[in-house]
N, C-alpha and C positions, 0 to 999 in steps of 0.2 A: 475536602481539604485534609482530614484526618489522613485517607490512604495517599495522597500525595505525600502528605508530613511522614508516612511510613517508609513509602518508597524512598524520599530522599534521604532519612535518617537512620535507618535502621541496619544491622552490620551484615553484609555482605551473606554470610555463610546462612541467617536466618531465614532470608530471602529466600536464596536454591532451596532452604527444605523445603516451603512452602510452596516453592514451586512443583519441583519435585512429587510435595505430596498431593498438589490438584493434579497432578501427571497423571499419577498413581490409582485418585478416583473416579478419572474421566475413563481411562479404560478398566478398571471396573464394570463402569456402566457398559462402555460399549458395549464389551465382552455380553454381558447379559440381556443386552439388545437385541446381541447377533442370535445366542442362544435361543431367546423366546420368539426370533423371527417379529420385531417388533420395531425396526428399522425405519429410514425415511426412501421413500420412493423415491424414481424421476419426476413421477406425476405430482406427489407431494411438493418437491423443489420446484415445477413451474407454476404449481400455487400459488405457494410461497412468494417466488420473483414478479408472479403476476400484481398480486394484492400489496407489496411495497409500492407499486412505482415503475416497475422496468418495463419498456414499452418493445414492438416490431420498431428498429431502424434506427436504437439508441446506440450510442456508443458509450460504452461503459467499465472503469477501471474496478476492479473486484480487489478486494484485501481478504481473505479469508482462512478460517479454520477448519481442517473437518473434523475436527476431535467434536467441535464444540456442535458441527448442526448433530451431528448424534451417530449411531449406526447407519450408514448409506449404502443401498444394496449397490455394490457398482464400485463404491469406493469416487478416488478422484473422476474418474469417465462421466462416472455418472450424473457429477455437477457440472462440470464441462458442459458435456451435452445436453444439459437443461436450460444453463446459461445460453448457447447460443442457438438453441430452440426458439428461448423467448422473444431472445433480440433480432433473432430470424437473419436471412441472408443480407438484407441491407443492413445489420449493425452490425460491430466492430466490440468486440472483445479485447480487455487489455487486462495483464495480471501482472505485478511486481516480478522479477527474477532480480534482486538484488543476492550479490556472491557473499556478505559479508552479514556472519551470526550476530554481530557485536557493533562498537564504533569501527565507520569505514575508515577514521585515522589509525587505527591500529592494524584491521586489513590490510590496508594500502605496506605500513612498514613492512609488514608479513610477507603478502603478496602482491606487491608491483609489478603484474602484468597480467590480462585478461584475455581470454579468448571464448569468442562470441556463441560456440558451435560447443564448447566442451566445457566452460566453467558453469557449473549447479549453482542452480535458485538456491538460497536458505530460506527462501520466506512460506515453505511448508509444500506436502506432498502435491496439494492442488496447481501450485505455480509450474511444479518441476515437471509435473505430467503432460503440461500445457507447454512447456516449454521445445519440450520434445514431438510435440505434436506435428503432420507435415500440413504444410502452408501455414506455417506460424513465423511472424519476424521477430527479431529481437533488437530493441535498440543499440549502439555500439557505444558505450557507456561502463566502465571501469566497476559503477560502485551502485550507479543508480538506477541499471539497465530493464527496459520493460519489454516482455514480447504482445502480442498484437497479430488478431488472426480476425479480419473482415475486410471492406473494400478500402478505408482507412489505414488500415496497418502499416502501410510504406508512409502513409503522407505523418503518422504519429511518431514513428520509428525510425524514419531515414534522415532527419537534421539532430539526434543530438549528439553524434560523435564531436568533439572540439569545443566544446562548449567547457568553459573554467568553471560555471557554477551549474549545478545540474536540473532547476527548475525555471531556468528562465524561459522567455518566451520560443525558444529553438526545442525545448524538451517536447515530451509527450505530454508530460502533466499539465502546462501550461497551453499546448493547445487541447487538450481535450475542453479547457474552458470556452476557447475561442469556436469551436466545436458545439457549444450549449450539452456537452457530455456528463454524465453520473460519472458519483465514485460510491462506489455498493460495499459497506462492511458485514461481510458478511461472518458473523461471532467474531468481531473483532470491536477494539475498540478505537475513537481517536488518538488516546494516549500510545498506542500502542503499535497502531498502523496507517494513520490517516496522513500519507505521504504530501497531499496536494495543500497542507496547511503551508509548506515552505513555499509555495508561490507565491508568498506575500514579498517574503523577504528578498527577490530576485525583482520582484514591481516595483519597490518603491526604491527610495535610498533608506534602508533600513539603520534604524539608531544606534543597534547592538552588534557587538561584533559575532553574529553567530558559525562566521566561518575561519576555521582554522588560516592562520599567518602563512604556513607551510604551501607551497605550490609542488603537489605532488606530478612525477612524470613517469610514467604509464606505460609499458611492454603492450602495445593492442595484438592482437591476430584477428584478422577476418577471418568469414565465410569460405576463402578461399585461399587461407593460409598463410596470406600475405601480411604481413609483420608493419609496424608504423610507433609510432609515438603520440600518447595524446597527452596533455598537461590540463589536473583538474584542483579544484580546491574539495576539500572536506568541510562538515560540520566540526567545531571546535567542541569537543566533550565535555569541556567545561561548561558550556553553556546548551551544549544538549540536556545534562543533568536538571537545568533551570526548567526545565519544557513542563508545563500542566494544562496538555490539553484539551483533557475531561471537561476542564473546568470552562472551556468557550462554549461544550454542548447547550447550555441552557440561553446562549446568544444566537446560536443560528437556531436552536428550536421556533424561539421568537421571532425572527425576521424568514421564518418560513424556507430555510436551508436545504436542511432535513426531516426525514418522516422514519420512523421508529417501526420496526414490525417483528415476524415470527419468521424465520426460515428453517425447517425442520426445528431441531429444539434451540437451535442460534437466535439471541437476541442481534438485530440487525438493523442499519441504517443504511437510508438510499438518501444521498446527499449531490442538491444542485451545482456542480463543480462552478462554474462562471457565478453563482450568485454567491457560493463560500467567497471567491475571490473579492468579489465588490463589495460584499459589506467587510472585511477583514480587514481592506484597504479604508474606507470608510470610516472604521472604527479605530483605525491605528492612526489616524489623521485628527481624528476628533476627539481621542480619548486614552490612544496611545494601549490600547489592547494589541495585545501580542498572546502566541501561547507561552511567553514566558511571563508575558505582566496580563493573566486573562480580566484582572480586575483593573486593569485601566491603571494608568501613574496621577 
């Protein structure tokens, strides 16, 4: 509760240095990782994905950092190709490529229009690499776009163009539940990247107004050039700012969610996507938990 109460209160400029300065000593380390040849393996990364959870013929959405698993001989490729070693040819690989550093209401004012083949991942080097990879899809999605590279990839990928809110049940996110699919954080954390929490707010008739008033409309370009219009809603930042989602981890530890592990030096969770969703609805029903109200009203 303390670093929520930081994050929310604390001035702006504090913040960046501190971010800033974990920047500053995460490569440090690498750096001196890379020097002493002292690195994580491929072999070590399907260890690792082995001993959380991750099985031959899952499907499963990754949030990840590489600063954070440590020095990795290979860089992005080389998780990549761990990742879907482990999950082998029957599963389905899926990684964020969302375009927008910041709130995507601010994005959107900025940049209203998207194109599917040229606008870059921000959600770090792993996604971007993956993005570019061939036989990778990418959903057709403004703000909240995911690519997807296994037999699944079309069927997670090809319904969410048109959709006004972007985890309802037509997204990837939401059927990866319907799927029985993981969502893997790998050195990340919920607060910070656990996109699949907003499938609550698209199941139910949610209390809160967490999506922005404004109906944004959308420049698309496909695949193949071809130019469209889609009309989407955003998160309302105001009540983005509300969001403490750390604070549900000790609900789904409980009810058997997620399972907690080591991925090179990434502290890491493999979380059951359809079972976050059922008790989340569950518990927003009966106690009114949200990641904005994790302690229930």
């Amino acid at each position: 509760m303390l670093k929520q109460f930081i994050l929310n209160y604390a001035p702006g400029f504090l913040l960046e240095w501190a971010k800033a300065l974990r920047k500053r000593q995460r490569r440090k380390v690498l750096k001196e990782q890379e020097r002493t040849k002292s690195g994580i393996s491929k072999a070590q990364l399907m260890e690792g994905l082995q001993k959380i959870g991750l099985r031959k013929g899952d499907s499963v959405l990754v949030h990840s950092s590489l600063s954070k698993i440590g020095f990795v001989e290979g860089g992005a490729t080389t998780v990549i190709d761990a990742l879907l070693d482990v999950i082998g040819n029957e599963g389905t690989l899926l990684l964020p490529t969302f375009p927008a550093k910041g709130r995507n209401k601010t994005y959107l004012e900025e940049h209203p229009f998207f194109d599917i083949e040229n606008t870059p991942s921000q959600m770090g080097s792993i996604t971007e690499h993956f993005r570019k990879m061939e036989g990778v899809l990418r959903s057709f999605h403004p703000t909240d776009c995911v690519a997807a590279k296994g037999p699944l990839a079309a069927y997670y990928t090809g319904s969410h163009f048109g959709q006004l809110t972007p985890y309802n049940e037509h997204s990837p996110f939401r059927k990866l539940c319907d799927k029985g699919g993981k969502v893997l954080m790998l050195g990340t954390t919920l607060n910070g990247a656990c996109t699949n929490l907003h499938t609550l707010e698209d199941a139910v008739d949610f209390k809160f107004p967490v999506y922005d008033e404004k109906i944004f409309e959308v420049k698309m370009i496909d695949a193949k050039g071809n130019e469209s219009v889609m009309k989407t809603k955003v998160h309302n930042p105001e009540y983005s700012a509300k969001r403490n989602c750390d604070a549900l981890k000790p609900l789904f530890e409980k009810e058997g969610v997620l399972v907690n592990g080591m991925i090179g030096g990434a502290k890491s969770m493999l979380i059951d996507a359809d079972k976050m969703l059922e008790v989340m609805i569950r518990s927003y029903r009966e106690k009114g938990v949200t990641m904005y109200t994790p302690f229930g009203e």
